[in-house]
Backbone as JSON Lines, residues from 0, in Angstrom:
{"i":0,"aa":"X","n":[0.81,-1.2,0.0],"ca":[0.0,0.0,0.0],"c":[0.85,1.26,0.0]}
{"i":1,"aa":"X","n":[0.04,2.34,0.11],"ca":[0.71,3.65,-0.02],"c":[1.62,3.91,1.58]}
{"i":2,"aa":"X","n":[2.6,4.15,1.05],"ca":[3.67,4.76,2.42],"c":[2.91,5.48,3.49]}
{"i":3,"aa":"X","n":[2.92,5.63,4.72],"ca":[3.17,6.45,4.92],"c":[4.37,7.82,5.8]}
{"i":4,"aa":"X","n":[4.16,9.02,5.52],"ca":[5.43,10.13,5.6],"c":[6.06,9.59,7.08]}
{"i":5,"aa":"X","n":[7.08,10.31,7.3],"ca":[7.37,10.48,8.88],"c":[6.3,11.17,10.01]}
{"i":6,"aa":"X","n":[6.24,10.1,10.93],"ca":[5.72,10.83,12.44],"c":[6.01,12.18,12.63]}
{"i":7,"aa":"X","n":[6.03,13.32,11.98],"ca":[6.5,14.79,11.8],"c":[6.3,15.13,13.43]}
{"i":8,"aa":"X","n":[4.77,14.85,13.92],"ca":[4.07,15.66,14.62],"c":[4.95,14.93,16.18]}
{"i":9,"aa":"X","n":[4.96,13.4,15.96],"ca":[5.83,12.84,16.97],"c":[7.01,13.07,17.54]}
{"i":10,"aa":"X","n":[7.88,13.04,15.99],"ca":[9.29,13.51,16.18],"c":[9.47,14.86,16.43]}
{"i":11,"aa":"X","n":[9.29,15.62,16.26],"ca":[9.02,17.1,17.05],"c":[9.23,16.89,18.19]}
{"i":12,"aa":"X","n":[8.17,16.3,18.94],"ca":[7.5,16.48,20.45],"c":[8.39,15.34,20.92]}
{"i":13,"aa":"X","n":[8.89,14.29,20.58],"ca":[10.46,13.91,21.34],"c":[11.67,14.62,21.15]}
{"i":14,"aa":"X","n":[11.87,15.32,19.93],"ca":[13.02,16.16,20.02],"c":[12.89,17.06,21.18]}
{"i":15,"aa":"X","n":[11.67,17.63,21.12],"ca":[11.08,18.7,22.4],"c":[11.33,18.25,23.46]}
{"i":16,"aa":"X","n":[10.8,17.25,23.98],"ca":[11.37,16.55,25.51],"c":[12.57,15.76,25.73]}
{"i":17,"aa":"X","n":[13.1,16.23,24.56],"ca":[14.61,15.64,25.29],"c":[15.96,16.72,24.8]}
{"i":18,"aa":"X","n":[15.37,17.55,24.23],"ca":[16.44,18.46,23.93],"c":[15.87,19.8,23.67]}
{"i":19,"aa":"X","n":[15.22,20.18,25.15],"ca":[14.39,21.47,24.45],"c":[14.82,22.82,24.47]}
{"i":20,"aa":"X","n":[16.42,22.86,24.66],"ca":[17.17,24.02,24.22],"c":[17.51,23.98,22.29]}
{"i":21,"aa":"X","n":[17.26,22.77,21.81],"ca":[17.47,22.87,20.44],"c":[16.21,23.46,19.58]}
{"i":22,"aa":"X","n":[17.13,24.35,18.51],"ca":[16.55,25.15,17.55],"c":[16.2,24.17,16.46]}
{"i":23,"aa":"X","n":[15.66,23.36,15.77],"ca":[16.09,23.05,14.5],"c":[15.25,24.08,13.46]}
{"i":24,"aa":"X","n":[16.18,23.92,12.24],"ca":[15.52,24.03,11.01],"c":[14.34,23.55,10.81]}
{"i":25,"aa":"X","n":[14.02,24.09,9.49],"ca":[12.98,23.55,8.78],"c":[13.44,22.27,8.15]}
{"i":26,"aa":"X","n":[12.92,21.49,8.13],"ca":[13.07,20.09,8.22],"c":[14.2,19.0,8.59]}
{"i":27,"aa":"X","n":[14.51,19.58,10.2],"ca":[15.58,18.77,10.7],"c":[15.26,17.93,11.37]}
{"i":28,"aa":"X","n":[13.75,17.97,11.81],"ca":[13.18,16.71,11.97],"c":[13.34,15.62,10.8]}
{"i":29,"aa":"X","n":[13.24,15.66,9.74],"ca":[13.34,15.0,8.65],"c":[14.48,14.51,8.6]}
{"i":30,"aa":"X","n":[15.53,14.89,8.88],"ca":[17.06,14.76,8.68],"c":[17.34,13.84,10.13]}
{"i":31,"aa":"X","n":[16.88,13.99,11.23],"ca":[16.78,12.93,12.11],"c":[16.78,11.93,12.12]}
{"i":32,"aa":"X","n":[15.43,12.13,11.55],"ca":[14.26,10.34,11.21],"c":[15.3,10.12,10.15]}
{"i":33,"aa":"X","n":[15.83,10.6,8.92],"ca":[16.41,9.78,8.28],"c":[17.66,8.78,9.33]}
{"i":34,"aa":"X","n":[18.84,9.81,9.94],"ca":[19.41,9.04,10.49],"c":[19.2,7.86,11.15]}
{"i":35,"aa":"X","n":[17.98,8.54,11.86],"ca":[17.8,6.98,12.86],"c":[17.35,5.89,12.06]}
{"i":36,"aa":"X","n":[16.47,5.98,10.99],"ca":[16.26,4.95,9.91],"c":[17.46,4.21,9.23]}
{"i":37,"aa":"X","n":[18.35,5.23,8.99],"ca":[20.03,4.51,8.32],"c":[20.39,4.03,9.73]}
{"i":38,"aa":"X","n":[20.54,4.29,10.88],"ca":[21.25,3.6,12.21],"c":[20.56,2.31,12.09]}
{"i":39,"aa":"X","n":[19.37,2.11,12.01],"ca":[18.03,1.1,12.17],"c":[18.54,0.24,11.55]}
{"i":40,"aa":"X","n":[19.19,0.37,10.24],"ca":[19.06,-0.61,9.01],"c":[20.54,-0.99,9.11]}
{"i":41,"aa":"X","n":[21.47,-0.43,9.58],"ca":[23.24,-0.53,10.14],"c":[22.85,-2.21,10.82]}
{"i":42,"aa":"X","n":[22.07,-1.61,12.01],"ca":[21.88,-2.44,13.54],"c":[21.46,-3.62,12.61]}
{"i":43,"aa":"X","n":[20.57,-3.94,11.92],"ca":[19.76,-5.01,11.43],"c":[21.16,-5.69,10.65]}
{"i":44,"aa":"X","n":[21.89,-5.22,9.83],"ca":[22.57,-5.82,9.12],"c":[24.12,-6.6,9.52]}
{"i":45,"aa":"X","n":[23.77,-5.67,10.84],"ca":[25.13,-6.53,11.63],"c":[24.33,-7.32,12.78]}
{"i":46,"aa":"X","n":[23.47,-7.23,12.98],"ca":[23.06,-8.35,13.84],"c":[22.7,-9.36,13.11]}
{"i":47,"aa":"X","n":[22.31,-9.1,11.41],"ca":[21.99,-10.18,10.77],"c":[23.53,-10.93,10.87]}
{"i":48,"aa":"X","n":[24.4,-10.66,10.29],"ca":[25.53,-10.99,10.31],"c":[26.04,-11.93,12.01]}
{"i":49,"aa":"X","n":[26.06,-11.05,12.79],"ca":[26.26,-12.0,14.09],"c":[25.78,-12.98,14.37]}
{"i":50,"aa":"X","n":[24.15,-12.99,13.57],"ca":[23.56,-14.46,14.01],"c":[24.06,-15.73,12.77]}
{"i":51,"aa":"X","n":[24.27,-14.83,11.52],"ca":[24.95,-15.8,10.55],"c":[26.38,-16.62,11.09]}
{"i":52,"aa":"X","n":[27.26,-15.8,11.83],"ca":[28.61,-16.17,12.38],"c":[28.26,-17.18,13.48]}
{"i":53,"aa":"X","n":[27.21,-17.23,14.33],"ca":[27.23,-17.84,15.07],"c":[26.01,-19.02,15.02]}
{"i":54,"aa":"X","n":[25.83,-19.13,13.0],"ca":[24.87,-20.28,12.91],"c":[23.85,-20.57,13.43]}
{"i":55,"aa":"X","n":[23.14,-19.31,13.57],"ca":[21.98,-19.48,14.11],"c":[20.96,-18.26,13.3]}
{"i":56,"aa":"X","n":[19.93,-19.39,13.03],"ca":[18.74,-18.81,12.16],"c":[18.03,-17.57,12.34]}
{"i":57,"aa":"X","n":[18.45,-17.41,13.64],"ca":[17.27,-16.11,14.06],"c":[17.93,-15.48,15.2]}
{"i":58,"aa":"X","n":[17.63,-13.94,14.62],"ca":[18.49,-12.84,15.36],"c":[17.98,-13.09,16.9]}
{"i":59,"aa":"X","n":[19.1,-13.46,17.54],"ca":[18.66,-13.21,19.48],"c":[18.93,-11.44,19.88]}
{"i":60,"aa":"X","n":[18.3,-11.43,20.72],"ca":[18.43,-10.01,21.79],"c":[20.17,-10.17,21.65]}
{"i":61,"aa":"X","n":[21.35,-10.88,22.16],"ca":[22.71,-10.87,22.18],"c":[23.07,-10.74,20.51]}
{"i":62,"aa":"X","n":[22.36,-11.05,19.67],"ca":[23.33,-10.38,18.34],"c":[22.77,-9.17,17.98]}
{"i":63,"aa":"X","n":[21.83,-8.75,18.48],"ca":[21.3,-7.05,18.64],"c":[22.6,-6.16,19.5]}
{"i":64,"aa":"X","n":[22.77,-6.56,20.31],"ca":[23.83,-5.96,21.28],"c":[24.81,-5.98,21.34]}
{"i":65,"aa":"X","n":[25.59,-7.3,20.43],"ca":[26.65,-7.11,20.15],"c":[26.89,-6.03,18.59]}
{"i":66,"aa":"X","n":[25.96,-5.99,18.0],"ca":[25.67,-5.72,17.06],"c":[25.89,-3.47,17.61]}
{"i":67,"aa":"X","n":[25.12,-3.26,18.41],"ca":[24.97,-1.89,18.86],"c":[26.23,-1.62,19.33]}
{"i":68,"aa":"X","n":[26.92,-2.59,20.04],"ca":[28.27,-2.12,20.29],"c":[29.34,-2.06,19.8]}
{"i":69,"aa":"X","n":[29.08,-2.55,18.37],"ca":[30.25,-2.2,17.38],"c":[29.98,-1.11,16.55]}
{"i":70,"aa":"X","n":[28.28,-1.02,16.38],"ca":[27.97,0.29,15.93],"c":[28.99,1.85,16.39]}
{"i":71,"aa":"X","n":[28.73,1.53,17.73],"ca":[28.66,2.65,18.62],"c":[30.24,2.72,18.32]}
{"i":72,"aa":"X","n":[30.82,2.2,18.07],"ca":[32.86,2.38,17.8],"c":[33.46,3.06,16.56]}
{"i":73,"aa":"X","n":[32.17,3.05,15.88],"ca":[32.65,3.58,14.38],"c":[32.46,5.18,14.27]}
């Protein structure tokens, strides 16, 4: 079916409660959500990978986390 856009109205109102000295632009909400969508799809592809290395069919909570903590080094 048809997409739909980013949580605009959401992502706002968490940027707001967690960083409500920040200014953004006009569409730096947008530029957010992208990141966290490219982080999202990082995490998935190395946890896919960790569960491949360790022969096992299906991603566990531990190849998520090992997975975030190599993220987090780069």
């Amino acid at each position: 079916g048809m997409r739909r856009g980013a949580p605009r109205g959401t992502l706002r109102g968490l940027l707001k409660s967690h960083k409500p000295q920040l200014r953004l632009a006009a569409g730096g909400d947008l530029l957010v959500h992208l990141n966290f969508l490219m982080f999202l799809h990082r995490l998935a592809e190395e946890a896919r990978t960790n569960a491949f290395e360790n022969k096992s069919k299906t991603i566990k909570p531990e190849h998520t986390i090992a997975a975030a903590k190599v993220i987090k080094h780069l």
